[in-house]
PyMOL Python script that loads the backbone (N, CA, C, O; Angstrom):
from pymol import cmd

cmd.read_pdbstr("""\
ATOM      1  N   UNK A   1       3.670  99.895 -45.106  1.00  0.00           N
ATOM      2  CA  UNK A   1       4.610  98.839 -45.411  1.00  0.00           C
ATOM      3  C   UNK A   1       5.587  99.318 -46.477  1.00  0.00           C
ATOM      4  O   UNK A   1       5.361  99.904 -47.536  1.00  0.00           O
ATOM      5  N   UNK A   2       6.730  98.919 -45.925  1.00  0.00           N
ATOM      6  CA  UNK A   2       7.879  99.305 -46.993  1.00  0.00           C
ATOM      7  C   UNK A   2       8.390  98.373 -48.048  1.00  0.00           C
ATOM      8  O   UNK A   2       8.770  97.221 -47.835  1.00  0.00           O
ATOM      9  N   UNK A   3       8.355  99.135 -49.497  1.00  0.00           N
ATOM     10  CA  UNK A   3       8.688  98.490 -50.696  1.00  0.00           C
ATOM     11  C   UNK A   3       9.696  97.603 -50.658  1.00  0.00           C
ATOM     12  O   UNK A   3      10.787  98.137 -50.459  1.00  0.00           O
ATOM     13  N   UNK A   4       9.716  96.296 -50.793  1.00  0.00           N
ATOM     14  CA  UNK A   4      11.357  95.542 -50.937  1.00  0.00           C
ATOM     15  C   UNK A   4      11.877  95.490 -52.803  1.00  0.00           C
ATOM     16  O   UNK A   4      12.821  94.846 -53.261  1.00  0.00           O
ATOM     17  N   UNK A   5      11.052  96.252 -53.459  1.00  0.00           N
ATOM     18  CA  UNK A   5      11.721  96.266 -54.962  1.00  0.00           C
ATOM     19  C   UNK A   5      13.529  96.640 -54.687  1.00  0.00           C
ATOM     20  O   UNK A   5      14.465  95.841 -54.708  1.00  0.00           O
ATOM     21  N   UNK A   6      13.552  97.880 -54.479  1.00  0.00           N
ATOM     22  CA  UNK A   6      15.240  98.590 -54.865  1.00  0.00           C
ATOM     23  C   UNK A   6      15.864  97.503 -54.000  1.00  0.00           C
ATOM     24  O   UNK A   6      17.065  97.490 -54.272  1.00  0.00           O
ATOM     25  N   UNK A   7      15.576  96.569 -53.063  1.00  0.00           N
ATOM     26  CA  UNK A   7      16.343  95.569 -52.280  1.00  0.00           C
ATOM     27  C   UNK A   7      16.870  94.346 -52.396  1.00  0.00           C
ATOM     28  O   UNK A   7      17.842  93.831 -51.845  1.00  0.00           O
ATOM     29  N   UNK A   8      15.632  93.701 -53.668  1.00  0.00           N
ATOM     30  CA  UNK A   8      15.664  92.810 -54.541  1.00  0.00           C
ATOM     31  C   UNK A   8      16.445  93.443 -55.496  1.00  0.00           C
ATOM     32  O   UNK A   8      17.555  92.928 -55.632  1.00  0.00           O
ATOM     33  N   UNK A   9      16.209  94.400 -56.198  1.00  0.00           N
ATOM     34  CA  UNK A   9      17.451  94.634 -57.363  1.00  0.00           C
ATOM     35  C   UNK A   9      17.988  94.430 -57.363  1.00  0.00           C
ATOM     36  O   UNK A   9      18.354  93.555 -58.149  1.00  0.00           O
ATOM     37  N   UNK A  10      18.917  95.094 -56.277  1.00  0.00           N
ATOM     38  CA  UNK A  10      19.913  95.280 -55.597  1.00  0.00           C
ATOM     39  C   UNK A  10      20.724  94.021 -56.103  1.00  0.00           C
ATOM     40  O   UNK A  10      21.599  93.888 -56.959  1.00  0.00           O
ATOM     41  N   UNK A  11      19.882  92.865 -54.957  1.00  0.00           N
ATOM     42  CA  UNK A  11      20.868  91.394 -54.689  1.00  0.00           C
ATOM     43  C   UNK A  11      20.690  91.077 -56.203  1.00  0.00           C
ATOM     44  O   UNK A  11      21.653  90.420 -56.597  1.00  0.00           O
ATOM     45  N   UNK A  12      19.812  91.315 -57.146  1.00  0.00           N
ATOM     46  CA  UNK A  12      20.012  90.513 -58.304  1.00  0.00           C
ATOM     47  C   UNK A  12      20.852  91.102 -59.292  1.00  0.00           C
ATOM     48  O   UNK A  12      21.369  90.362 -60.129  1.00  0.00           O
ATOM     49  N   UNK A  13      21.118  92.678 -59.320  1.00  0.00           N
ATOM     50  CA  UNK A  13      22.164  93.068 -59.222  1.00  0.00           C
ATOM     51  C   UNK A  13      23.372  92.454 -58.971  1.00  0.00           C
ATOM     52  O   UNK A  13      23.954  91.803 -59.838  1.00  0.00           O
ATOM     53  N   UNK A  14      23.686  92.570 -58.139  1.00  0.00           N
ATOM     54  CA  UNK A  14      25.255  92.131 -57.462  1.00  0.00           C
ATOM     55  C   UNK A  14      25.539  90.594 -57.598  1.00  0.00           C
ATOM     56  O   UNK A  14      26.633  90.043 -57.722  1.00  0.00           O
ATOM     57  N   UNK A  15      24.108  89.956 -57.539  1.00  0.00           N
ATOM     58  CA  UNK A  15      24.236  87.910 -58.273  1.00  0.00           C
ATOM     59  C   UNK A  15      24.726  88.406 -59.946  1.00  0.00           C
ATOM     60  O   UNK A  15      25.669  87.706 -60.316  1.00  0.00           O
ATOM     61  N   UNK A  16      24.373  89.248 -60.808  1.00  0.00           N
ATOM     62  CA  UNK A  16      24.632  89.335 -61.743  1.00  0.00           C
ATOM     63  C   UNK A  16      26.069  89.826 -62.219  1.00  0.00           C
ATOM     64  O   UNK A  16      26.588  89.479 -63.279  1.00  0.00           O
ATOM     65  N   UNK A  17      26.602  90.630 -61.342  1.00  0.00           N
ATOM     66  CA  UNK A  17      27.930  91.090 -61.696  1.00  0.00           C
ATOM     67  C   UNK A  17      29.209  89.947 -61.238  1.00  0.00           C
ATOM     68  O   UNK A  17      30.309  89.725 -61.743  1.00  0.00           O
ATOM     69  N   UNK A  18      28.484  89.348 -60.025  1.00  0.00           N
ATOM     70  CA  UNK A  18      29.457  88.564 -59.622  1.00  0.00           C
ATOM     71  C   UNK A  18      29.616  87.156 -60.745  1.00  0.00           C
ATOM     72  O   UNK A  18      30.709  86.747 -61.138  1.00  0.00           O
ATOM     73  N   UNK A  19      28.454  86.633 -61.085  1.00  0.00           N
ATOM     74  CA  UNK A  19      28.464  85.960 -62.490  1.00  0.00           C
ATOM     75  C   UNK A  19      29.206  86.645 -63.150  1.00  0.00           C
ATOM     76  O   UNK A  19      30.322  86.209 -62.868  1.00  0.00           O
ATOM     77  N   UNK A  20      29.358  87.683 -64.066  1.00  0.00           N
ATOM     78  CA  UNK A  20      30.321  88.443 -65.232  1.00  0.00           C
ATOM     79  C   UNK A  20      31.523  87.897 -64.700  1.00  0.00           C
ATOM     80  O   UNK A  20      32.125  86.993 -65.278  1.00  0.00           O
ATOM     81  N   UNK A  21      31.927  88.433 -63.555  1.00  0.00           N
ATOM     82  CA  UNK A  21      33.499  88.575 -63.104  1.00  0.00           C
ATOM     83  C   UNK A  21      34.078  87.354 -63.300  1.00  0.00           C
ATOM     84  O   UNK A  21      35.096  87.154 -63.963  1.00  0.00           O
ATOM     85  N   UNK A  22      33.004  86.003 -62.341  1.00  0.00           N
ATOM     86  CA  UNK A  22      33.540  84.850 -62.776  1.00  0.00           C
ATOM     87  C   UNK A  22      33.181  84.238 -63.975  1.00  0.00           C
ATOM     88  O   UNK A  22      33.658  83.109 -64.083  1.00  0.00           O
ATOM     89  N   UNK A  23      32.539  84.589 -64.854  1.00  0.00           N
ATOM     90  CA  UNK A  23      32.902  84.177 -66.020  1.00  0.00           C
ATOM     91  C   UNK A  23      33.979  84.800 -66.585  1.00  0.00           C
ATOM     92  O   UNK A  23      35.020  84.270 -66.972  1.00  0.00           O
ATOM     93  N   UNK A  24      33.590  86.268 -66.618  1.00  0.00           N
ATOM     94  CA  UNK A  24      35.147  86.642 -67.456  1.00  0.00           C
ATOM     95  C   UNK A  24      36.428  85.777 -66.947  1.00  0.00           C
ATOM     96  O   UNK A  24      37.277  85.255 -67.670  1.00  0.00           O
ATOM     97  N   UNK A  25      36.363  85.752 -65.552  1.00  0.00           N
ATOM     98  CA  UNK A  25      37.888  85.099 -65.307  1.00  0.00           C
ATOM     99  C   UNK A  25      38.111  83.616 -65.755  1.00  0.00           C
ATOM    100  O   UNK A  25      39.231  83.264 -66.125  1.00  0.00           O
ATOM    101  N   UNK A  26      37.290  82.936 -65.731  1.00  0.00           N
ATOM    102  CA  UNK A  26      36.956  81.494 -65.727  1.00  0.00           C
ATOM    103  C   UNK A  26      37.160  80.891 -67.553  1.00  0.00           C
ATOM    104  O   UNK A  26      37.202  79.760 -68.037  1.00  0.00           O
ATOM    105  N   UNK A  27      37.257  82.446 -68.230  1.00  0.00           N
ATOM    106  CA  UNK A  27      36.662  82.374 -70.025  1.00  0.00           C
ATOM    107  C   UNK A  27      38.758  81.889 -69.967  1.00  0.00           C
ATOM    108  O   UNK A  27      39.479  82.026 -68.979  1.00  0.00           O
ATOM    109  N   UNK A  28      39.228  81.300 -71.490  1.00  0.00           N
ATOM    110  CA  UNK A  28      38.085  80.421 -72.099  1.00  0.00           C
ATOM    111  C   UNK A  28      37.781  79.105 -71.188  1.00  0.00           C
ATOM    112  O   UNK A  28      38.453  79.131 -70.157  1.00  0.00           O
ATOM    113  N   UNK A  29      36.887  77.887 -71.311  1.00  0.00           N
ATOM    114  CA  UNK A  29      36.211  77.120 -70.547  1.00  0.00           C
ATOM    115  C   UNK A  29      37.203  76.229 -71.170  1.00  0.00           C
ATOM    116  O   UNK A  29      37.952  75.725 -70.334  1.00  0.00           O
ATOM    117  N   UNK A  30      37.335  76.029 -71.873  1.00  0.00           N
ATOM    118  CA  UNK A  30      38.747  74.535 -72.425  1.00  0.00           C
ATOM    119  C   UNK A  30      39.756  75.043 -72.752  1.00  0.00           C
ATOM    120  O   UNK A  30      39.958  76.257 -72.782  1.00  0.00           O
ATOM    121  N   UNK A  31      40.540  74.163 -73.048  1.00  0.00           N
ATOM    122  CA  UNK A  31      42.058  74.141 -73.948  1.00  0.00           C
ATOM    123  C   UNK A  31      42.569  74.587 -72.631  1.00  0.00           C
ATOM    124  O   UNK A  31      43.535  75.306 -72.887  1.00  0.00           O
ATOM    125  N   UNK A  32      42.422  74.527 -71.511  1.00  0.00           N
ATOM    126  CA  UNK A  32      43.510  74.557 -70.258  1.00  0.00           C
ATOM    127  C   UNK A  32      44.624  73.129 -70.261  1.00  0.00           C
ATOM    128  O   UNK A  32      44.730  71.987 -70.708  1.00  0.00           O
ATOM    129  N   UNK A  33      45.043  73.743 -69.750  1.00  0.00           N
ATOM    130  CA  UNK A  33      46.228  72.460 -69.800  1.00  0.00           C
ATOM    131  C   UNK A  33      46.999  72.728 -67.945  1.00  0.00           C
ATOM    132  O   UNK A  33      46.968  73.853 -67.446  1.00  0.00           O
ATOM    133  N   UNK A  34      47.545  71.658 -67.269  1.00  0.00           N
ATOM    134  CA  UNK A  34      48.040  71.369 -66.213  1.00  0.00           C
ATOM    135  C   UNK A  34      49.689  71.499 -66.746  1.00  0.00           C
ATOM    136  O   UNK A  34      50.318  70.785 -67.527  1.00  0.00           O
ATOM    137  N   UNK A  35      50.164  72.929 -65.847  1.00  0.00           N
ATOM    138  CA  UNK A  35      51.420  73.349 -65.954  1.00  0.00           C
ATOM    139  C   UNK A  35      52.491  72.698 -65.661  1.00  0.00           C
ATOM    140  O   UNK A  35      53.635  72.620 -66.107  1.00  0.00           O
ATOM    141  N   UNK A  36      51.421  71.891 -64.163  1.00  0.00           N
ATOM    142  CA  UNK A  36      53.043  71.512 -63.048  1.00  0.00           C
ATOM    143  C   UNK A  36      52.854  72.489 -62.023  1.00  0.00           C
ATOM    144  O   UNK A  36      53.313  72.005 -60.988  1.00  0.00           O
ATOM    145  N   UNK A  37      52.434  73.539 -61.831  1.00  0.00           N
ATOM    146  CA  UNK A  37      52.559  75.373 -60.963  1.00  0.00           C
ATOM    147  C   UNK A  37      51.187  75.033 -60.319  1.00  0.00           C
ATOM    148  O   UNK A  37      50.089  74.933 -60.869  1.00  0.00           O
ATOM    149  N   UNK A  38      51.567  74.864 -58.867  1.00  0.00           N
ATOM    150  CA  UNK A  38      50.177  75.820 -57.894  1.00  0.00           C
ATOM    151  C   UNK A  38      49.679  76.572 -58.833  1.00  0.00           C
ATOM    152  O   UNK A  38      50.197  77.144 -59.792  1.00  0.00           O
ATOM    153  N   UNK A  39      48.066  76.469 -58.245  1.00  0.00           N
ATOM    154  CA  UNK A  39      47.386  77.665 -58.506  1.00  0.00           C
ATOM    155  C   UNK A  39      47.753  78.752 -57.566  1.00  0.00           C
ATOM    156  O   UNK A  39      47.451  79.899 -57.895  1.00  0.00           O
ATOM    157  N   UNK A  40      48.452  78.519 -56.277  1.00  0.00           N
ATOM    158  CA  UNK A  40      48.859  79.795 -55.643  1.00  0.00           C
ATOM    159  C   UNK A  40      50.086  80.287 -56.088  1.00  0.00           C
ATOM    160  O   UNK A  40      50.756  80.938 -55.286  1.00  0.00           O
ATOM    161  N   UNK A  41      50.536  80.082 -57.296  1.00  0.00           N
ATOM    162  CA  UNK A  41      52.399  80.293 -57.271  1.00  0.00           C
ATOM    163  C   UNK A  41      52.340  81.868 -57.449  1.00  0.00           C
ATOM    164  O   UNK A  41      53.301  82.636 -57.438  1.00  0.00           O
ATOM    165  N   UNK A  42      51.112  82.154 -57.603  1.00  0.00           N
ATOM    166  CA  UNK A  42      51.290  83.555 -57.934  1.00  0.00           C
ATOM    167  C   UNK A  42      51.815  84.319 -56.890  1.00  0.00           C
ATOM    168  O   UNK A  42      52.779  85.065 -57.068  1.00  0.00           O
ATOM    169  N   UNK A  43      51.313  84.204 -55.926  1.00  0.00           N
ATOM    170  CA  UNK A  43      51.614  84.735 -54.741  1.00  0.00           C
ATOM    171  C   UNK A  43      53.146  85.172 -54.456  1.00  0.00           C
ATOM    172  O   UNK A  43      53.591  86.313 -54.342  1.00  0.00           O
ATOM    173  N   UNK A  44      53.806  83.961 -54.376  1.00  0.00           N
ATOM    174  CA  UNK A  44      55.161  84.333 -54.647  1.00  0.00           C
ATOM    175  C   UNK A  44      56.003  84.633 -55.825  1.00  0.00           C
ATOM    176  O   UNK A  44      57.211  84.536 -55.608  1.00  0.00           O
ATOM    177  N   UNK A  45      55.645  84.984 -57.045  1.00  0.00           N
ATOM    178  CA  UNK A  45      55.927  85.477 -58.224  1.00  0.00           C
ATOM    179  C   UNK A  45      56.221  86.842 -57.864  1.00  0.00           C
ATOM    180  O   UNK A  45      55.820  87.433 -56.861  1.00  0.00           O
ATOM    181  N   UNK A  46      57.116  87.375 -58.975  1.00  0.00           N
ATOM    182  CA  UNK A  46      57.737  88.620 -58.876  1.00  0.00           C
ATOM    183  C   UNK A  46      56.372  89.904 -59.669  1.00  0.00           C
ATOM    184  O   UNK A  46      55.459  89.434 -60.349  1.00  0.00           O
ATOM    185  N   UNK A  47      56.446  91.024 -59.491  1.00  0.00           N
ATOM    186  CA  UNK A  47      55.587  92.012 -60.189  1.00  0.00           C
ATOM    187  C   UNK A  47      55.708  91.993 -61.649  1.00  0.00           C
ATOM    188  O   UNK A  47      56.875  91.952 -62.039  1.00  0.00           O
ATOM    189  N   UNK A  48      54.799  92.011 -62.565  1.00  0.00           N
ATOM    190  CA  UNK A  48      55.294  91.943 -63.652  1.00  0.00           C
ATOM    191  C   UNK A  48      56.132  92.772 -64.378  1.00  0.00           C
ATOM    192  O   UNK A  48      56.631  93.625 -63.644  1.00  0.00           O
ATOM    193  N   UNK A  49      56.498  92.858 -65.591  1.00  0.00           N
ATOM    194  CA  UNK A  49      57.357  94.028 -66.087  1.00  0.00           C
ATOM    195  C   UNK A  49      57.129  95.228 -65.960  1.00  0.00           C
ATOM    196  O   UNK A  49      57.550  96.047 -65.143  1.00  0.00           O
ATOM    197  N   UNK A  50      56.130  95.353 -67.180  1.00  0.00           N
ATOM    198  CA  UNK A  50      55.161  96.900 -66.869  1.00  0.00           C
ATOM    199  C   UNK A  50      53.683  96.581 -67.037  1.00  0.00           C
ATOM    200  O   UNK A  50      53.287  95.428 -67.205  1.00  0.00           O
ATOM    201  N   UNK A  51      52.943  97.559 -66.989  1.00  0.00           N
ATOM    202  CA  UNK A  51      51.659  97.363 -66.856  1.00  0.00           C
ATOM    203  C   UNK A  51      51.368  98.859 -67.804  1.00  0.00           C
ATOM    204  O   UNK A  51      52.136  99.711 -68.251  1.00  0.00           O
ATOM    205  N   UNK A  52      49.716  98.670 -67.851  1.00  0.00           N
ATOM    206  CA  UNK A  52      49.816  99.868 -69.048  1.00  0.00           C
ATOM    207  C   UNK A  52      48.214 100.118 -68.196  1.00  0.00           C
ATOM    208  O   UNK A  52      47.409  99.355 -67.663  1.00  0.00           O
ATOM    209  N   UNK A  53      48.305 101.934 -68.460  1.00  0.00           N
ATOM    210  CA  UNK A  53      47.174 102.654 -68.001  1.00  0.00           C
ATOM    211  C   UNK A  53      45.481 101.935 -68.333  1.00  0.00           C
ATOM    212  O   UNK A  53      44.587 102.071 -67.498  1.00  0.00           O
ATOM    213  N   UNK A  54      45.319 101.393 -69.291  1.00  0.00           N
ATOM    214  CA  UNK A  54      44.385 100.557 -69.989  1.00  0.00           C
ATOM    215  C   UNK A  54      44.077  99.509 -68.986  1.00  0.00           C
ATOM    216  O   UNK A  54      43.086  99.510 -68.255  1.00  0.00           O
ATOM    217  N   UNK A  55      45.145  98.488 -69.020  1.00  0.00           N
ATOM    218  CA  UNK A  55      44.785  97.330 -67.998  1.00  0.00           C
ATOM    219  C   UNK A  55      44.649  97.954 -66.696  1.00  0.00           C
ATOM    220  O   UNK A  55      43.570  97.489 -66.328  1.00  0.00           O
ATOM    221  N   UNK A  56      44.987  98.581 -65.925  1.00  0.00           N
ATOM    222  CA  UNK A  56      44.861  98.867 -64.617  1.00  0.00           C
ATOM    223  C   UNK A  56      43.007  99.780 -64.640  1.00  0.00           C
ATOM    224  O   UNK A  56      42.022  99.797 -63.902  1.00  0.00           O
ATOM    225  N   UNK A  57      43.473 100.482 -66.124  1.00  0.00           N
ATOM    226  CA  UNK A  57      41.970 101.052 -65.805  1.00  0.00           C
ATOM    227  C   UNK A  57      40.614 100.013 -65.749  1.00  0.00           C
ATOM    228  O   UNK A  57      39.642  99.968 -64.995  1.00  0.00           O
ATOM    229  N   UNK A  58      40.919  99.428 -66.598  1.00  0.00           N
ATOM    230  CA  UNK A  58      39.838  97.957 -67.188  1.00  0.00           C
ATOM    231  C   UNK A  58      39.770  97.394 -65.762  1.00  0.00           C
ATOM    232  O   UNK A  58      38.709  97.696 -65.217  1.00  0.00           O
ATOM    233  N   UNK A  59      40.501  96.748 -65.090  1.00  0.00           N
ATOM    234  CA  UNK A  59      40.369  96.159 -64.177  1.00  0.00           C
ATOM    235  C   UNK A  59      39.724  96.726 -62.745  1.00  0.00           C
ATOM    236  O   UNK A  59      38.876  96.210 -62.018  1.00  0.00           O
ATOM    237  N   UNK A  60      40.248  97.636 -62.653  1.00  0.00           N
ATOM    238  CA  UNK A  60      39.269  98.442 -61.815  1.00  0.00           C
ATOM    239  C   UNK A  60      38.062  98.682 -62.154  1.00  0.00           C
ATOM    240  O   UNK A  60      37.317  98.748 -61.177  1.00  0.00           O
ATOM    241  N   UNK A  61      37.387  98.897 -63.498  1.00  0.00           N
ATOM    242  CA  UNK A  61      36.466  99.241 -63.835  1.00  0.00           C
ATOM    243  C   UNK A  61      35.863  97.948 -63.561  1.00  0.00           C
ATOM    244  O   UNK A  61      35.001  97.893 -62.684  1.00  0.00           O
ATOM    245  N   UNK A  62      36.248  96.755 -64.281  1.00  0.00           N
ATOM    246  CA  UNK A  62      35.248  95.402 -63.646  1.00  0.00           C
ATOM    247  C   UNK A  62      35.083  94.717 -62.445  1.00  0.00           C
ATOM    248  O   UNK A  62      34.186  93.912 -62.191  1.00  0.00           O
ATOM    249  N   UNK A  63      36.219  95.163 -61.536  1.00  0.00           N
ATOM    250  CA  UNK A  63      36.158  94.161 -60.540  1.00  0.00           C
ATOM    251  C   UNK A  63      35.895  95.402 -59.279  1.00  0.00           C
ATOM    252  O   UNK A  63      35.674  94.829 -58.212  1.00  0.00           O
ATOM    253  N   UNK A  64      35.873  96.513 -59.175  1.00  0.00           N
ATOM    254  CA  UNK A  64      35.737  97.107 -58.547  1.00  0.00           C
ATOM    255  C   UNK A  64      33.676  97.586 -58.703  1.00  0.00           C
ATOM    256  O   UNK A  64      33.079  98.138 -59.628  1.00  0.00           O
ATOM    257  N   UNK A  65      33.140  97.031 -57.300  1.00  0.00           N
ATOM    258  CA  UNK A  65      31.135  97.285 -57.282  1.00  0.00           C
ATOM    259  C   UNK A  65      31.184  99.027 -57.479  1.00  0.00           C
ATOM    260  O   UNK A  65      30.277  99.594 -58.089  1.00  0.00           O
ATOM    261  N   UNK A  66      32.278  99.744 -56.924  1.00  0.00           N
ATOM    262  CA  UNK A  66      31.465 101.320 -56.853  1.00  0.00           C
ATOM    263  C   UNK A  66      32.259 101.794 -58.080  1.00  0.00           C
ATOM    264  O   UNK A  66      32.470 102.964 -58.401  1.00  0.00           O
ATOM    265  N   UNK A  67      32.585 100.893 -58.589  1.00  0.00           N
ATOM    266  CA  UNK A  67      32.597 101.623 -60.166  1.00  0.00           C
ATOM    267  C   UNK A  67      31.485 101.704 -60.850  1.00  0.00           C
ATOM    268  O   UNK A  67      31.117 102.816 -61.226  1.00  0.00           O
ATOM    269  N   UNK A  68      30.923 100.856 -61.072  1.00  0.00           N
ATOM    270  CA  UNK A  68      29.213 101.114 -61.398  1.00  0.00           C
ATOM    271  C   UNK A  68      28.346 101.910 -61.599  1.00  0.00           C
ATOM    272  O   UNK A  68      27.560 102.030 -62.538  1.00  0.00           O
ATOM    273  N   UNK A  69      28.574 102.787 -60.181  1.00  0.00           N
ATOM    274  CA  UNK A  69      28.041 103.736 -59.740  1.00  0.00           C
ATOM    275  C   UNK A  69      27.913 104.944 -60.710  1.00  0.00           C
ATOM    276  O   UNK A  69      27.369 105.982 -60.335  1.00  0.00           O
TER     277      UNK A  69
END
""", "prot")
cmd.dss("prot")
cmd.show_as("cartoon", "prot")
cmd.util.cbc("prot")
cmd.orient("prot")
């Protein structure tokens, strides 16, 4: 009979990161305020100005699973 440990990790693993992500995104929990703006307006929004090696790295690093690795 084959072990289901590394299989269970696994999913409790990946329940755990997916918690981080949406918390990080979700942080802070108050002081939101209603703009007037879809939550989709992004979509059609322009690219931002610039972006910096840091944020692009950060972000990949959290939201991307085979970064982990």
């Amino acid at each position: 009979m084959e072990s289901r440990g590394p299989v269970l990790l696994a999913r409790y693993l990946t329940l755990a990161w997916l918690g981080l992500v949406i918390y990080g995104s979700l942080h802070p929990f108050s002081g939101w305020r209603d703009t007037g703006v879809s939550p989709f307006a992004f979509l059609d929004g322009a690219w931002p100005r610039y972006w910096t090696t840091f944020d692009l790295a950060t972000n990949v690093a959290v939201t991307s699973p085979w970064a982990s690795c």
